[in-house]
N, C-alpha and C positions, 0 to 999 in steps of 0.2 A: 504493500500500500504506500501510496505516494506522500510522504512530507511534506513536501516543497510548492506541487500544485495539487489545486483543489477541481473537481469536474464540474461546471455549473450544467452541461448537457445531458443529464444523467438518463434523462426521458426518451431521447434519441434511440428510435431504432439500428443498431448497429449496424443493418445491413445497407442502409440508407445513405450513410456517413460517407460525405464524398471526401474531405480532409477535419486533421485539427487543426486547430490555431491553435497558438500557444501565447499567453498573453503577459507580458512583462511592466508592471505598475508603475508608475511616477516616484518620486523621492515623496514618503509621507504615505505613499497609497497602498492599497492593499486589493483583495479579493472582492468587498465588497463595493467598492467604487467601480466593479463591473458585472455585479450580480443581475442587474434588470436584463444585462446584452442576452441572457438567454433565451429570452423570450422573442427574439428576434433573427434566430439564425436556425433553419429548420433541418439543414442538413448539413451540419457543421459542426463539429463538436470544439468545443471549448474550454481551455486548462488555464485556470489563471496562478501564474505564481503570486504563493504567498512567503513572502522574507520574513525572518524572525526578526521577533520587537514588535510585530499590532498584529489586531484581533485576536484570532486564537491561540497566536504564537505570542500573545505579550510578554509573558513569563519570558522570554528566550530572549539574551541580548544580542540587539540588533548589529551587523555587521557592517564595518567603513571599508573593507579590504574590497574590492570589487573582483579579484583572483580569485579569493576563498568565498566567496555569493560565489560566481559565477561557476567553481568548480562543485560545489553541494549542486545547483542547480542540474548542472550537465552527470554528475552523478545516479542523481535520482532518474533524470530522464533516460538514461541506458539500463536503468534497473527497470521500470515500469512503463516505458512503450516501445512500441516498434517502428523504429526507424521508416521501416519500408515500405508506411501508409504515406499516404502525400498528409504531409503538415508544412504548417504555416508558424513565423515568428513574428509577433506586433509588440511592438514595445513604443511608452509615450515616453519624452523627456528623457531623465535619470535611465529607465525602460529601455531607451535607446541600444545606451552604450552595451547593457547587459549583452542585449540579443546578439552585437556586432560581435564582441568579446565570446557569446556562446558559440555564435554560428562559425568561428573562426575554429574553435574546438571541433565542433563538431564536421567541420573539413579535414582537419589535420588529421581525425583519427580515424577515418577511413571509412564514418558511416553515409548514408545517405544525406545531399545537402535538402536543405527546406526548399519545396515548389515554388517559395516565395518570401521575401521579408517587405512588414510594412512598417517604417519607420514616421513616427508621428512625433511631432513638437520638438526634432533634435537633432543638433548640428553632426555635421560630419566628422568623423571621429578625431581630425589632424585638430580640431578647435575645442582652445580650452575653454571654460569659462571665465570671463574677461572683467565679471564684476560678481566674486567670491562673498556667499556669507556666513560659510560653517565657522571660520573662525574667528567669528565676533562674540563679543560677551551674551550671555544669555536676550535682553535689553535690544542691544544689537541686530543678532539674530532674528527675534521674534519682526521686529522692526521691518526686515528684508523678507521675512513671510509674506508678508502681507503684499510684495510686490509680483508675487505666484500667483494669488488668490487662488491655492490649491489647499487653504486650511481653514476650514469656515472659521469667520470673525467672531463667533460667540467665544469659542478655543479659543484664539488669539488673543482675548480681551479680558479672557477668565486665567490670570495668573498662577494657580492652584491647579487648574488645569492643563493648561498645557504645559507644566513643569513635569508634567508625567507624562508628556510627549516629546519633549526637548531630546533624550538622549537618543530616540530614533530619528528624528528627524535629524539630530547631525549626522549620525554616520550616512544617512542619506547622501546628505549634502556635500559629505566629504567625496563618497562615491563620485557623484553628481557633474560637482564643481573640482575635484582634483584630478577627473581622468585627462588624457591626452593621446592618443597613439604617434606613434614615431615610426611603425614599422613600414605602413599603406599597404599590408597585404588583402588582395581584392577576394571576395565573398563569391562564391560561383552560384546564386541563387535570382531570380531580378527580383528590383526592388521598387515599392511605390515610398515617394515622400509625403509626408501633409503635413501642412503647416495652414496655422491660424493667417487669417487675412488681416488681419490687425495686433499679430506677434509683435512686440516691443524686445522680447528677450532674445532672437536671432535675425537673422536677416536673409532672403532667399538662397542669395551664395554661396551661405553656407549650408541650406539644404540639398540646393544643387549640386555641390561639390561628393558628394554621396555618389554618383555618377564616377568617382574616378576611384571605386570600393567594389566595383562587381565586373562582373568580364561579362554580365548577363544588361539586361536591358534594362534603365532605371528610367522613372518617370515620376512627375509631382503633381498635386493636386491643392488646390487652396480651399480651406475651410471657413464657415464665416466665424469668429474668437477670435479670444487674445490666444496665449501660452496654452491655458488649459482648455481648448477647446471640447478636450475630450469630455469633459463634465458637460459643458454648454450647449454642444451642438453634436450630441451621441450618433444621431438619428442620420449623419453625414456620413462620420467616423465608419459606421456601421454599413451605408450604402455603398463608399467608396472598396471598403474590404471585401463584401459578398461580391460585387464586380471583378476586382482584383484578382482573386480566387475562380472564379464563373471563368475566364480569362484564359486563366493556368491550366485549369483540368477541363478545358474541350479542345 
């Protein structure tokens, strides 16, 4: 049984099931910031990870190492699926990087690559982030929250309470905000981009630049949001990928 992701598809008749997705959270997010998407994909099965440090996994401190996520990740999915179905990797923001970092694993070691990666809210892997806030004082920190609008204001504004979210959301942040890659080894999978039409936190360039990460065929779409469109405008999110996928497997 799986640790790491949770099945929100569970109803799906299996014979049905044309791919998964695999779905990789935001800095701060978790499994149920995509629990409604199941109602909306009929032949699609769906795996969201869940990182330790929220919801079910509170008790579990959360992890800043994005090699150690990434490699528990890639663990559990060679213990509990099978490569050889067509699956999908969708990662928002923080999400991002994971997927780039998993799918590079999962090339190296020889298993099947994904039918597809869909990268949402997040810059090409060579860019870092260029206005950092894991390592500001608490104060600080909370302060550069509220520039995501990825943690509802009542948490932000309840001191008591988000003091018991603080120590996840930095290691997020560290993730998030301290990756970089240096290598540019390219992804053999095509890739769709989306990006908010009113993103303040990147700039197209740098989703475009995602394009010089695959030897397959990379394309972007704009969404109407800021950053976290994924919350705002699901109902996109959601149409762009079931096309995405419709796509791949005819």
């Amino acid at each position: 049984m799986s640790k790491n992701f949770e099945i929100l598809s569970k109803e799906i008749n299996e014979n049905n099931i044309i791919a998964n997705l695999f779905i990789f959270p935001f800095a701060g997010g978790g499994v149920s910031a995509f629990r409604k998407w199941k109602d909306e994909f009929e032949d699609i099965k769906l795996l969201v990870a869940q990182y330790p440090g929220r919801e079910n996994r509170f008790s579990e401190k959360a992890i800043s190492d994005i090699n150690i996520l990434v490699d528990n990740l890639f663990e559990d999915m060679k213990e509990n699926f099978d490569f050889r179905k067509p699956y999908y990797l969708f990662g928002h923001s923080m999400g991002t990087k994971i997927v780039y970092e998993l799918a590079l694993r999962i090339k190296n070691s020889d298993y099947i690559n994904p039918r597809g990666i869909i990268i949402s809210g997040g810059r090409a892997p060579l860019y870092k982030e260029p206005h950092p806030i894991y390592h500001l004082d608490d104060d600080g920190f909370i302060e550069g929250l509220r520039r995501y609008e990825g943690t509802p204001k009542e948490i932000l504004d309840n001191k008591d309470l988000i003091s018991i979210f603080l120590p996840t959301l930095r290691a997020d942040f560290v993730i998030d905000e301290d990756y970089q890659d240096t290598k540019f080894e390219k992804l053999e999978s095509p890739i769709l981009g989306l990006m908010g039409d009113k993103d303040q936190e990147m700039t197209l360039d740098e989703l475009i630049k995602w394009k010089d990460y695959t030897t397959k065929e990379f394309t972007y779409k704009y969404i109407d949001g800021k950053h976290m469109f994924v919350n705002t405008s699901p109902e996109s999110v959601i149409k762009e990928i079931k096309e995405f996928i419709k796509v791949n497997e005819n």
